[in-house]
Every structure is written in structure tokens, then in C-alpha cells.
C-alpha positions as YAML, in Angstrom:
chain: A
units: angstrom
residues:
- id: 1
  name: UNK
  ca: [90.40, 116.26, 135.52]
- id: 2
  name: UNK
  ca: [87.68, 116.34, 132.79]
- id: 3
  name: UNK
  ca: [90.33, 119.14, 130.89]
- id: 4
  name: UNK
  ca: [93.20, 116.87, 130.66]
- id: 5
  name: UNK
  ca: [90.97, 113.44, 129.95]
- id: 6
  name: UNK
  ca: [89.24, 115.44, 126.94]
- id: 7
  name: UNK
  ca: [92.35, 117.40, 125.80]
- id: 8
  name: UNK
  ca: [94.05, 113.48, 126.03]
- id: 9
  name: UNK
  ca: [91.48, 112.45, 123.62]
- id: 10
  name: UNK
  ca: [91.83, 115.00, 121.22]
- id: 11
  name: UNK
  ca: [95.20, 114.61, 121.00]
- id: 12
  name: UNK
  ca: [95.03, 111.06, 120.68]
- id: 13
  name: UNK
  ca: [92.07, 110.75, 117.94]
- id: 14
  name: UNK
  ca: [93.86, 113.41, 116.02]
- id: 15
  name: UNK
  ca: [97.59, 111.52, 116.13]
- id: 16
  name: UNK
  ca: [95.75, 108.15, 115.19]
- id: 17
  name: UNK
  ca: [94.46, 109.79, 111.95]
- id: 18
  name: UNK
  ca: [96.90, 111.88, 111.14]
- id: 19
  name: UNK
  ca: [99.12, 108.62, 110.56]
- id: 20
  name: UNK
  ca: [96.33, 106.08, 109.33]
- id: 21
  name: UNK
  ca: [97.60, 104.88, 106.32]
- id: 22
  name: UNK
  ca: [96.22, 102.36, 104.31]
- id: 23
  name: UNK
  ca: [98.98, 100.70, 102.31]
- id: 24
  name: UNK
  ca: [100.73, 98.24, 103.03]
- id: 25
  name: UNK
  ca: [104.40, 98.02, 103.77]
- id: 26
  name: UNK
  ca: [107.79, 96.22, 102.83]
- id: 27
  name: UNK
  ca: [110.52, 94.43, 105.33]
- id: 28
  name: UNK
  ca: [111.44, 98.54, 105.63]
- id: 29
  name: UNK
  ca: [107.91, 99.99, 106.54]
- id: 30
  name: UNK
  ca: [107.84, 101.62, 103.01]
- id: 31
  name: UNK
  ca: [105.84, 101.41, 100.03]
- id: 32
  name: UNK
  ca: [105.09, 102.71, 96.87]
- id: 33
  name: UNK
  ca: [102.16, 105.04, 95.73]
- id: 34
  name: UNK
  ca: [101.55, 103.71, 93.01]
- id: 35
  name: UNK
  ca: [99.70, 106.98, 91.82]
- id: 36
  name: UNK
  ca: [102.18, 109.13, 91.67]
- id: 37
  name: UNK
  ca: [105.58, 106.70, 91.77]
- id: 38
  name: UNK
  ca: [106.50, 107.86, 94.71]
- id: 39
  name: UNK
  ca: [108.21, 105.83, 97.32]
- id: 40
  name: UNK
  ca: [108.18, 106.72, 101.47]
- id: 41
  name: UNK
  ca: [108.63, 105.35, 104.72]
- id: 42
  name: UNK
  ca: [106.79, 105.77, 107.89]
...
């Protein structure tokens, strides 16, 4: 039980970060990066 509440976790943490993003987003869920010009959705 410990395995799959600690392999859960991991899994978890790591997809929460993985997508973090700090921008914010248009009426799409895009933005710009204003850094390099790019433009992307999530």
C-alpha cells in the first residue's frame, strides 16, 4: 500500500510541475512569450 501511495505522489508532484506555468492566459488558454514572440496553448 505504501508502494502505490508513494509512487501516486511522485507521479502527481512531478505532473503538477511539469505543467506550472506562470503566464497568464487569453479567452483560448494561450499566451504570448513575450521573450521570444512565441505564441502557445496549453
Amino acid at each position: 500500500m505504501k508502494l502505490i501511495y508513494s509512487l501516486f505522489l511522485a507521479f502527481t508532484l512531478s505532473a503538477s510541475s511539469a505543467t506550472a506555468h506562470g503566464g497568464g492566459t487569453d479567452g483560448n488558454g494561450c499566451h504570448t512569450n513575450h521573450k521570444t514572440g512565441g505564441y502557445h496553448c496549453h
